[in-house]
One Martini backbone bead per residue (centre of mass of N, CA, C, O) as a GRO file, in nm:
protein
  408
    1UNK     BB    1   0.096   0.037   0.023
    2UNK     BB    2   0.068   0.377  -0.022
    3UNK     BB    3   0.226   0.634   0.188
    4UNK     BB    4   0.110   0.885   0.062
    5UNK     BB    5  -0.081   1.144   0.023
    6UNK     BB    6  -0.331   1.278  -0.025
    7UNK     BB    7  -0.492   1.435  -0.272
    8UNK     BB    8  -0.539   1.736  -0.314
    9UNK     BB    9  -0.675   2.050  -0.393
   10UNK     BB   10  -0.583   2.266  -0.606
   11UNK     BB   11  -0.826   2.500  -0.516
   12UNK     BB   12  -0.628   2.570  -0.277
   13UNK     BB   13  -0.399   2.651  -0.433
   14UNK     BB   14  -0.125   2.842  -0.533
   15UNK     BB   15  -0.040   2.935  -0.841
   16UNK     BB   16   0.245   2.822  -0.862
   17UNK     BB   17   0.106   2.530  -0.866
   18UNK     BB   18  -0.105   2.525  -1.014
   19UNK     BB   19   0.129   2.481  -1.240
   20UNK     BB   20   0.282   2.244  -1.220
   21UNK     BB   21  -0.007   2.036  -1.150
   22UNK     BB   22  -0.228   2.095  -1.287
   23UNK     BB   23  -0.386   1.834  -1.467
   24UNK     BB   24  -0.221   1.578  -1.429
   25UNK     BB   25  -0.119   1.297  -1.615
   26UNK     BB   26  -0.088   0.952  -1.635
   27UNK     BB   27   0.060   0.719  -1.744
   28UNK     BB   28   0.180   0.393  -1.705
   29UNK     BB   29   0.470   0.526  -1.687
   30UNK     BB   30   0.533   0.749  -1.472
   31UNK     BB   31   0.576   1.052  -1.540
   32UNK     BB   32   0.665   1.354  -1.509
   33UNK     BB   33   0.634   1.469  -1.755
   34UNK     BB   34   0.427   1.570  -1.958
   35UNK     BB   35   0.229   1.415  -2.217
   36UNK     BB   36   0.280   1.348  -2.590
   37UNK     BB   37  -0.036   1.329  -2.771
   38UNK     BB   38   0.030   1.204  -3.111
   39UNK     BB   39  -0.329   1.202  -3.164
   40UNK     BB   40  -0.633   1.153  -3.360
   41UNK     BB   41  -0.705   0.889  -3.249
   42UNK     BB   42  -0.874   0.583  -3.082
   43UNK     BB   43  -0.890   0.261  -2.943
   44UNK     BB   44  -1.105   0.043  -2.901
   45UNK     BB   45  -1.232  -0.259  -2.729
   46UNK     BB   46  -1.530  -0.208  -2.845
   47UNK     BB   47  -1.839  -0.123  -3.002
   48UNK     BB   48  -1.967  -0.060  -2.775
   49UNK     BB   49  -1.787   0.205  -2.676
   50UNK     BB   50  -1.793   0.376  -2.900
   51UNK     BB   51  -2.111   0.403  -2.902
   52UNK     BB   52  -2.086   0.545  -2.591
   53UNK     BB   53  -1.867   0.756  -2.677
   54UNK     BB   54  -2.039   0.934  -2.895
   55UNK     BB   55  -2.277   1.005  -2.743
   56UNK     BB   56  -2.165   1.038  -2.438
   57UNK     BB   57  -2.191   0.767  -2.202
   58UNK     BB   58  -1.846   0.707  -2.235
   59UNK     BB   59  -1.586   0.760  -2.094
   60UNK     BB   60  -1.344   0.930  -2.361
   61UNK     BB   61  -1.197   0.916  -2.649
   62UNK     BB   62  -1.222   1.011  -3.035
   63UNK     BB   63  -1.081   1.286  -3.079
   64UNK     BB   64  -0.889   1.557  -3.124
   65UNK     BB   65  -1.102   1.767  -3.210
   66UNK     BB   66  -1.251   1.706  -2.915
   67UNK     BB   67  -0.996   1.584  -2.779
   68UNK     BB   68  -0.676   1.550  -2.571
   69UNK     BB   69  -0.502   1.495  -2.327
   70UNK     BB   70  -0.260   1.723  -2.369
   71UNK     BB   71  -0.508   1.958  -2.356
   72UNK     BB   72  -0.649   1.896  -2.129
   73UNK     BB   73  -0.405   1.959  -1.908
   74UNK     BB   74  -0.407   2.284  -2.000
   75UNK     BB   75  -0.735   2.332  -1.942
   76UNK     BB   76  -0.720   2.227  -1.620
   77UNK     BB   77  -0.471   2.466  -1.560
   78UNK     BB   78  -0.616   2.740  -1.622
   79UNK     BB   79  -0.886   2.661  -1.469
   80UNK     BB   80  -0.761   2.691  -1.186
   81UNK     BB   81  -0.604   2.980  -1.231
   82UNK     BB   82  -0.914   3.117  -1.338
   83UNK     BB   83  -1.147   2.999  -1.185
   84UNK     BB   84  -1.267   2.783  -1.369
   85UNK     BB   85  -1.502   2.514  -1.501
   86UNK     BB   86  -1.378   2.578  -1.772
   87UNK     BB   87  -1.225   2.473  -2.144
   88UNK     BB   88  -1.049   2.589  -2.448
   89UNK     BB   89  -0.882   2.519  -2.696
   90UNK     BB   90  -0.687   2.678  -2.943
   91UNK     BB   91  -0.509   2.783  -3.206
   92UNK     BB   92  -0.577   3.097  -3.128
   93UNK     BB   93  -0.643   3.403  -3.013
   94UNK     BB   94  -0.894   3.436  -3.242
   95UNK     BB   95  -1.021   3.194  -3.216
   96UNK     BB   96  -1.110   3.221  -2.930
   97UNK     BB   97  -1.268   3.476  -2.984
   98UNK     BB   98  -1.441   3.396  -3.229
   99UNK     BB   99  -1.522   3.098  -3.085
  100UNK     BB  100  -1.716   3.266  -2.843
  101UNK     BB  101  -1.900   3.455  -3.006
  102UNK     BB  102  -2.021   3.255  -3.226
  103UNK     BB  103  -2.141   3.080  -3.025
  104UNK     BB  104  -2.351   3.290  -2.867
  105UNK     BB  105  -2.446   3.377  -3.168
  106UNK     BB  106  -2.708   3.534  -3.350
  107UNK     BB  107  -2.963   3.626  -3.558
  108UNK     BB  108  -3.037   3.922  -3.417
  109UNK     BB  109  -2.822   3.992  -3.209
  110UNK     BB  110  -2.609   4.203  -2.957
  111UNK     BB  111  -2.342   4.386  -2.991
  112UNK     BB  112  -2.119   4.527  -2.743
  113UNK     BB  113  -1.808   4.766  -2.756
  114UNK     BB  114  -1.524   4.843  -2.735
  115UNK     BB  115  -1.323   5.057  -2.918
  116UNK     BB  116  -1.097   4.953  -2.777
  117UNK     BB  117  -0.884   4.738  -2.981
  118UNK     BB  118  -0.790   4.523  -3.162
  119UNK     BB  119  -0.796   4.482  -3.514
  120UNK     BB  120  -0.893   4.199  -3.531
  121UNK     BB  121  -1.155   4.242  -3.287
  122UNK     BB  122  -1.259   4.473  -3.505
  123UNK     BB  123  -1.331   4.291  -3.715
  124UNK     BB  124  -1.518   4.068  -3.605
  125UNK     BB  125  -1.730   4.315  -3.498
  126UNK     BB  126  -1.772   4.518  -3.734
  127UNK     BB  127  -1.746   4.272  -3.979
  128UNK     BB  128  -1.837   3.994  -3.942
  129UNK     BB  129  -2.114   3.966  -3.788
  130UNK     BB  130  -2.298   4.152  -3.962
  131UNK     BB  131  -2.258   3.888  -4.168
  132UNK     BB  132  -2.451   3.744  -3.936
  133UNK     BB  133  -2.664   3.903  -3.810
  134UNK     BB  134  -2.476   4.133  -3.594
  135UNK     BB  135  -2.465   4.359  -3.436
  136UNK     BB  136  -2.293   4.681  -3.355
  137UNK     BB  137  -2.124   4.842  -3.069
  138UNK     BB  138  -1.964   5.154  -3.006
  139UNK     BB  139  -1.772   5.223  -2.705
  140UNK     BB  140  -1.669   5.390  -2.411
  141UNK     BB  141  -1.528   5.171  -2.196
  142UNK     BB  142  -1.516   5.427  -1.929
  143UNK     BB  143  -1.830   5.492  -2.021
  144UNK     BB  144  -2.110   5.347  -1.857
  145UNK     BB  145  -2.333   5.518  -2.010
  146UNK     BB  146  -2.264   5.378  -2.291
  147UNK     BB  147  -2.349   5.120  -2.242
  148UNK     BB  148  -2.627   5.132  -2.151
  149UNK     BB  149  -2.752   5.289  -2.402
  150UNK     BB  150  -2.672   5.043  -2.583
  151UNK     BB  151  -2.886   4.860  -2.521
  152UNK     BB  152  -3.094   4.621  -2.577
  153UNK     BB  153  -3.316   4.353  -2.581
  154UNK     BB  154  -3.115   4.169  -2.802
  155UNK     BB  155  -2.846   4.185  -2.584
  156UNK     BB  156  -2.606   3.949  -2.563
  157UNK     BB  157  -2.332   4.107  -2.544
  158UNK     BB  158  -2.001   4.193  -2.401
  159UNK     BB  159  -1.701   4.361  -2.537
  160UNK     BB  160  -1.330   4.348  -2.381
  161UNK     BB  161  -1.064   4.522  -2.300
  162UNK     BB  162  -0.809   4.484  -2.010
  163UNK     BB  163  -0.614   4.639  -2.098
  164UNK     BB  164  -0.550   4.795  -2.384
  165UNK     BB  165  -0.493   4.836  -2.737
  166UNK     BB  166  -0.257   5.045  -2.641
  167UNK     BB  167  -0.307   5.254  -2.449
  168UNK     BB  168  -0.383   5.144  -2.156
  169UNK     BB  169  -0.665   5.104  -2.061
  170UNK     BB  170  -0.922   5.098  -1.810
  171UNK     BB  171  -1.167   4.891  -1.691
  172UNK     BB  172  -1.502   4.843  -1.533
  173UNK     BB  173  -1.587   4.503  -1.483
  174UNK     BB  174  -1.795   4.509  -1.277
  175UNK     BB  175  -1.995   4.744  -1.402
  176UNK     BB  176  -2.041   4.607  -1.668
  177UNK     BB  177  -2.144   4.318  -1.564
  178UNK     BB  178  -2.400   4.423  -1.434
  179UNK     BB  179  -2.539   4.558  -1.690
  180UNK     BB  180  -2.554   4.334  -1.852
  181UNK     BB  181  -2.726   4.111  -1.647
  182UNK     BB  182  -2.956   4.340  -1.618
  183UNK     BB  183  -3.023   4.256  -1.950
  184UNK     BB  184  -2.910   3.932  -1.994
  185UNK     BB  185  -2.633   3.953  -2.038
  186UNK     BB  186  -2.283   3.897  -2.142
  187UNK     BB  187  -1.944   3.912  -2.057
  188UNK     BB  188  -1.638   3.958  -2.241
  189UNK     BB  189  -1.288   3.897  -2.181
  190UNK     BB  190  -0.943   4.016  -2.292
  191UNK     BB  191  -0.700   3.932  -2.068
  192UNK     BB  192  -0.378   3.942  -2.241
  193UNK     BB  193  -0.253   4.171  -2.069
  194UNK     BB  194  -0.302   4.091  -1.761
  195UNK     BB  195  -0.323   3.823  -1.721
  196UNK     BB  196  -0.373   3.532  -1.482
  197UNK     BB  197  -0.213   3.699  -1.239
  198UNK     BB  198  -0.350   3.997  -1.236
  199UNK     BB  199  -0.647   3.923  -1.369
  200UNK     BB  200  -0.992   3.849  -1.241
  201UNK     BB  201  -1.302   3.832  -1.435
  202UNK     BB  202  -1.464   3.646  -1.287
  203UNK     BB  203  -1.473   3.762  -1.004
  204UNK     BB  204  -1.602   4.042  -1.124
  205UNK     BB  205  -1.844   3.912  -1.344
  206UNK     BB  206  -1.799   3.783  -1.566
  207UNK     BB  207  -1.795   3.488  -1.792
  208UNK     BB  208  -1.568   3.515  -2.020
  209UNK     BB  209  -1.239   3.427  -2.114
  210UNK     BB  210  -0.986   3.531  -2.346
  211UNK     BB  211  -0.692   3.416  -2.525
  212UNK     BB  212  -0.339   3.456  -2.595
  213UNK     BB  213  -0.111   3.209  -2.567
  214UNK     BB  214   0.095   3.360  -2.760
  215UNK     BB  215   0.191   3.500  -2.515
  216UNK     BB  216   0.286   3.467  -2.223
  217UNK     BB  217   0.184   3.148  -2.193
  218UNK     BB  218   0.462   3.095  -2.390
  219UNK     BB  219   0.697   3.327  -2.354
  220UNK     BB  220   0.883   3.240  -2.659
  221UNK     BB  221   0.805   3.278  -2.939
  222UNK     BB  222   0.638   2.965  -3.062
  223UNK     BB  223   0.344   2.954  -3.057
  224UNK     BB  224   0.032   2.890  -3.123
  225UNK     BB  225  -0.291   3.028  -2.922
  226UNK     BB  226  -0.628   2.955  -2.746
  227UNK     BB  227  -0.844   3.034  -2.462
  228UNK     BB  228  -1.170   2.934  -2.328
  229UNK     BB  229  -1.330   3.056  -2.020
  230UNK     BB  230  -1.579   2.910  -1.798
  231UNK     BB  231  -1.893   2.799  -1.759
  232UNK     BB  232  -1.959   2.503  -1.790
  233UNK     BB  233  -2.260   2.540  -1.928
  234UNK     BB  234  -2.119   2.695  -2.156
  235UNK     BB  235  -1.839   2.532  -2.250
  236UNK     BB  236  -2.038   2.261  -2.318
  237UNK     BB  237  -2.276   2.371  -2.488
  238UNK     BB  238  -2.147   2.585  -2.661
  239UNK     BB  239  -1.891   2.614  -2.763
  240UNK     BB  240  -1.802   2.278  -2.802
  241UNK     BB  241  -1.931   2.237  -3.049
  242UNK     BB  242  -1.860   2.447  -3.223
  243UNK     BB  243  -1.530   2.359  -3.195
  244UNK     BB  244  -1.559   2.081  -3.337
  245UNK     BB  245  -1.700   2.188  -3.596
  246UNK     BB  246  -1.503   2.383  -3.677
  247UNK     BB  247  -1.179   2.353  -3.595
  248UNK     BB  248  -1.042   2.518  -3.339
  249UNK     BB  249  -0.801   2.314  -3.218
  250UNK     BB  250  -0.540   2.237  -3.036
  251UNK     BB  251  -0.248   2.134  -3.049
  252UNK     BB  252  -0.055   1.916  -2.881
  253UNK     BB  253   0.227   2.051  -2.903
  254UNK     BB  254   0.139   2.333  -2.793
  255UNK     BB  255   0.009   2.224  -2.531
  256UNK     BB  256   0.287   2.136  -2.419
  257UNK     BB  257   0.437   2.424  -2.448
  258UNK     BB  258   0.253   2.526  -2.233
  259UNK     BB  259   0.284   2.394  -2.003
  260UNK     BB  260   0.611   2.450  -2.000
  261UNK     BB  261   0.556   2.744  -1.929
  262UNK     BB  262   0.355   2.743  -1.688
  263UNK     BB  263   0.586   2.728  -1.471
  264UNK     BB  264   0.674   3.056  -1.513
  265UNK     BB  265   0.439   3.251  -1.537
  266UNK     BB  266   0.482   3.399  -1.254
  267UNK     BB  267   0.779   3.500  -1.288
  268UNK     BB  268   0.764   3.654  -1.528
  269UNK     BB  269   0.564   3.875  -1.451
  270UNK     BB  270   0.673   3.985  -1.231
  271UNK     BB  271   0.946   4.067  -1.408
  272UNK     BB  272   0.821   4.239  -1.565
  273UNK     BB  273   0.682   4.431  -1.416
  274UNK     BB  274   0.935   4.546  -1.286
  275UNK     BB  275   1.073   4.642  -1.530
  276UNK     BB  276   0.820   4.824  -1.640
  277UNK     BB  277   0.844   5.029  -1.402
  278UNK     BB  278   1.110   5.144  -1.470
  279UNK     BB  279   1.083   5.201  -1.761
  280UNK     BB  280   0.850   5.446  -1.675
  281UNK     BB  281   1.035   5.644  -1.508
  282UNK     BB  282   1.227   5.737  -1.712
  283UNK     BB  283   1.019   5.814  -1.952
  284UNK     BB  284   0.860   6.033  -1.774
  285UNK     BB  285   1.153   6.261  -1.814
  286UNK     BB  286   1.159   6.269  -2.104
  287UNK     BB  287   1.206   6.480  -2.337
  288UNK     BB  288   1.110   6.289  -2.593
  289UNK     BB  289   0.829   6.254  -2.408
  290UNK     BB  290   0.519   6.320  -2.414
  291UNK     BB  291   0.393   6.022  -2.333
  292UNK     BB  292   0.273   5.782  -2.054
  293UNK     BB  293   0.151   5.454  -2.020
  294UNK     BB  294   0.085   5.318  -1.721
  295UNK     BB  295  -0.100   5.097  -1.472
  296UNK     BB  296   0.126   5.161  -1.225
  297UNK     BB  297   0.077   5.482  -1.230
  298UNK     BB  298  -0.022   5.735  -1.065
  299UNK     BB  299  -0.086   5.875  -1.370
  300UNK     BB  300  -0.306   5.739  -1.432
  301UNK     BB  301  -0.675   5.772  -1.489
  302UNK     BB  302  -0.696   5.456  -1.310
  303UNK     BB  303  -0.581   5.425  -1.098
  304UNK     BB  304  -0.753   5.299  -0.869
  305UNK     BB  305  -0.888   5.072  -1.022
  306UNK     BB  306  -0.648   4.924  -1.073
  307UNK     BB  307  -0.631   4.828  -0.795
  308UNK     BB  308  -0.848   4.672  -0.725
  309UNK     BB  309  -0.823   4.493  -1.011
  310UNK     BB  310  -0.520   4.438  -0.985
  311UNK     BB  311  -0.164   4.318  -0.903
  312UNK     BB  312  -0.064   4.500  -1.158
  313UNK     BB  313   0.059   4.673  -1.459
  314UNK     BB  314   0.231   4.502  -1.636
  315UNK     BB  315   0.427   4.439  -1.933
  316UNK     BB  316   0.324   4.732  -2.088
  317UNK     BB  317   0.450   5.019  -2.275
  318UNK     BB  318   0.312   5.345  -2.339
  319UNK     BB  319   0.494   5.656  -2.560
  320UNK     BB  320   0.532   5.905  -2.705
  321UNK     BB  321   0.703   6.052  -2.945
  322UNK     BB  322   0.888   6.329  -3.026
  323UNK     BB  323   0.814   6.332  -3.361
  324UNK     BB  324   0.665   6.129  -3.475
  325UNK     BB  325   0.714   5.891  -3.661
  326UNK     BB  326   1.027   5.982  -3.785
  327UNK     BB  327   1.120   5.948  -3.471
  328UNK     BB  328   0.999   5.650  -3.394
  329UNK     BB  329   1.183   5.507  -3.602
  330UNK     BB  330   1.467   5.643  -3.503
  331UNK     BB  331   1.438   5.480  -3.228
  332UNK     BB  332   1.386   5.196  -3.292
  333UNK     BB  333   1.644   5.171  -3.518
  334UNK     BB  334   1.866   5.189  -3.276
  335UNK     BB  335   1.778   4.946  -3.155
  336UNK     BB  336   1.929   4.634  -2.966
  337UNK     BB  337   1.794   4.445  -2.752
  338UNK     BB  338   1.543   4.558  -2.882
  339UNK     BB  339   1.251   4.431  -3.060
  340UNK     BB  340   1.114   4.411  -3.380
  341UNK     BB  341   0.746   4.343  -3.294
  342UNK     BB  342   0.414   4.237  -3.266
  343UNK     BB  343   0.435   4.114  -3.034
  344UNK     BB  344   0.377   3.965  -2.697
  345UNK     BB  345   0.519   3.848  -2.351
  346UNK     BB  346   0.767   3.784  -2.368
  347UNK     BB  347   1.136   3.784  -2.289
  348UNK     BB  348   1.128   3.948  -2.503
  349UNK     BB  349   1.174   4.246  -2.605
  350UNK     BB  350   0.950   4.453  -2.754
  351UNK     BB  351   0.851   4.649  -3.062
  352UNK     BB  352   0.544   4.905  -3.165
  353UNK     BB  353   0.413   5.081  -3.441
  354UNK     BB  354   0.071   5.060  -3.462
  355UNK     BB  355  -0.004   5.265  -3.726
  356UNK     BB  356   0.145   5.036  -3.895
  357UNK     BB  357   0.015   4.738  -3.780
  358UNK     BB  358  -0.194   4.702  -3.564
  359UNK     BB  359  -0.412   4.969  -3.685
  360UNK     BB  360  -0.365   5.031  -3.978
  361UNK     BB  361  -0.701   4.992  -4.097
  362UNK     BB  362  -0.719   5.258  -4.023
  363UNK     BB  363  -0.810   5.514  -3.980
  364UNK     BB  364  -0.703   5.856  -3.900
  365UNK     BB  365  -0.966   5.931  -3.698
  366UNK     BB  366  -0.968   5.646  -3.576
  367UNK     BB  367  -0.713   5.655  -3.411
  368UNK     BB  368  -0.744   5.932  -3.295
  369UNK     BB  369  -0.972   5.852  -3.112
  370UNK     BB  370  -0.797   5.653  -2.938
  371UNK     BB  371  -0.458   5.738  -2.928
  372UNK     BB  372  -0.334   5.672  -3.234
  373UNK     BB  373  -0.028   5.793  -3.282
  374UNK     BB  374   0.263   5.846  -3.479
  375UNK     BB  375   0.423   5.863  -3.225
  376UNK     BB  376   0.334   5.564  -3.093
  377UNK     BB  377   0.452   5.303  -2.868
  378UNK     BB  378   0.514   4.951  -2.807
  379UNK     BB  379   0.598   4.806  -2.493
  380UNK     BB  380   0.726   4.480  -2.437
  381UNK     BB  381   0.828   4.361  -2.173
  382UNK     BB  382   1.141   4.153  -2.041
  383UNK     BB  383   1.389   3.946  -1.871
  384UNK     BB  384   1.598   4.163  -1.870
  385UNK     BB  385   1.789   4.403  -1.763
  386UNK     BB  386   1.681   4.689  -1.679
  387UNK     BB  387   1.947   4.853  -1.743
  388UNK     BB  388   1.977   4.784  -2.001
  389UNK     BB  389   1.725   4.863  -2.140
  390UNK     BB  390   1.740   5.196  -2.058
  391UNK     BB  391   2.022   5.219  -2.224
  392UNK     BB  392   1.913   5.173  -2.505
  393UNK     BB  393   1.707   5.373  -2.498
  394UNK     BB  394   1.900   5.605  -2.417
  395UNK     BB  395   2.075   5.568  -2.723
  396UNK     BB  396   1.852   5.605  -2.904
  397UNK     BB  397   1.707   5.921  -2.825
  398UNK     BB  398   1.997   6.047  -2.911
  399UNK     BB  399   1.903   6.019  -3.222
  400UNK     BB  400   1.760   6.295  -3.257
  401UNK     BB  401   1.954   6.494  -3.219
  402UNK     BB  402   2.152   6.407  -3.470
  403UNK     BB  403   1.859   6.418  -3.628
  404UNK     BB  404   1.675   6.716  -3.566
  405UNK     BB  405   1.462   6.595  -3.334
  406UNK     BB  406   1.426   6.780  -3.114
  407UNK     BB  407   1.337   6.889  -2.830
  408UNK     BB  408   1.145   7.192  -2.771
   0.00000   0.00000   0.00000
């Protein structure tokens, strides 16, 4: 008889274990390491099993786009750390958007929608749904009073991203959760910004929570993928069909690649946020920088709510230089430590110029209503050391100097 301890309770453990042990299965040869199952079918014992899986009368597996060991581990720790009842896992973080809202809505029903999101979340909610008949609203996600207006009685959904991509802005996810449920609407947050250490959605009073693990939860720049969150009878009953039928369905060696991420996940956030802070209070008093925005700092607009709903200011800060586009190019191009990429969450740090690339389809109007200036960038810090980051920064900045972009 093994003298072991009986097996925890994982919900009731801190997320540091939650992320090393949470949903871990073993095959009969008692691997340590989670196990990678590269299979796309499964062999029954027998006809009659088969066809009590098929119905679902009898637990096991049927097919990879269905269910698959090694994603089902990604999904069960996940679903611990985000304090959630269930999980689908996605091929990329569009996907998770994309078949959260699309399995929830029919035609005829209204989603709201913050108007600050990533430009391919607003080609979804704006150009996407409309054409299976959803229209959509945009609001300006820090006024309540404009979620509340924009209400109708067919509506389904809202959805909203905070902190928002790139200005970080921050929403009260609380207050839009109350909106919602008081007209029978469900609320979705896209919170790969906050990450699932930093801000908890769904104690907040959201209903789904969706990522792009391709961020954080992988942070070394290697896989795409993405995954949706929330309760059982949502994530099983509407999610999942959907899911299964549609085919998007995260690949068995991405959710393992994601696994031993989870190992790190919440050390490296922690470091990144650290970093994070310092290089936002450098940049607040450089002269090149005309305006600087990080939710960790107490000149944010919504320092409080930060404190309220966050645990920390997050791993990326947004900043305006003073001389426009020609400016933040020439600032950006001389950067050597730091890489320009549009991802984001990475170990390595990244910057990248939102008007040309994360929000380019948008119109310059519409830009303009964001707060995405030809001259802002997203820095995305990562695990490098700050002074070296900082000293980068400060190497770059004063090439503005040497080609006539000075600061009046």
């Amino acid at each position: 008889m093994s003298s072991r301890g009986p097996k925890p309770d994982m919900t009731k453990l801190h997320p540091a274990t939650q992320l090393v042990h949470g949903g871990t299965q073993r095959s009969e040869f008692g691997e340590t390491s989670e196990a990678l199952f590269l299979t796309q079918g499964y062999a029954y014992p027998d006809m009659e099993t088969a066809e009590a899986r098929m119905k679902g009368d009898a637990p096991g597996y049927v097919y990879s786009r269905y269910s698959n060991p090694t994603v089902d581990m990604f999904q069960q720790r996940m679903a611990l750390l985000e304090g959630a009842e269930a999980a689908r896992a996605t091929s990329s973080g569009m996907a998770a958007v994309t078949t959260a809202l699309l399995a929830q809505l029919r035609a005829g029903d209204h989603v709201v929608a913050a108007r600050a999101m990533f430009g391919a979340c607003l080609y979804v909610v704006e150009d996407l749904l409309p054409r299976f008949g959803v229209p959509s609203t945009l609001v300006d996600g820090a006024d309540l009073s404009q979620w509340r207006a924009a209400m109708r009685p067919e509506t389904k959904l809202l959805f909203l991203e905070t902190p928002t991509n790139p200005c970080l802005e921050v929403y009260d996810i609380a207050a839009i959760a109350e909106i919602a449920h008081r007209k029978g609407a469900r609320l979705v947050i896209d919170n790969v910004f906050a990450t699932p250490i930093l801000q908890k959605p769904l104690e907040l009073g959201a209903d789904c929570v969706v990522y792009s693990a391709t961020k954080h939860i992988d942070g070394h720049g290697r896989c795409l993928g993405g995954i949706i969150l929330g309760g059982r009878e949502l994530i099983e009953n509407e999610i999942h069909n959907f899911y299964k039928q549609i085919g998007t369905c995260l690949s068995p060696f991405n959710a393992w690649v994601f696994l031993k991420s989870l190992d790190t996940l919440a050390l490296r956030v922690r470091q990144q946020v650290q970093n994070a802070e310092k290089i936002a209070e450098y940049l607040s008093s450089h002269r090149h920088i005309l305006k600087i925005r990080y939710p960790g700092r107490p000149d944010h607009p919504r320092a409080e709510l930060v404190k309220r709903q966050m645990s920390g200011g997050g791993t990326l800060v947004s900043f305006e230089v003073r001389g426009g586009k020609q400016a933040a190019f020439a600032f950006a191009n001389r950067l050597s430590i730091i890489t320009i990429a549009n991802n984001l969450g990475d170990a390595k740090s990244l910057i990248t110029h939102p008007a040309t690339t994360t929000h380019q389809r948008l119109t310059p109007e519409a830009r303009a209503a964001l707060g995405v200036t030809e001259g802002l960038v997203r820095l995305s810090v990562g695990l490098e050391d700050a002074g070296d980051l900082i000293a980068d920064l400060d190497a770059a900045l004063t090439v503005l100097d040497r080609q006539g972009l000075a600061a009046e």
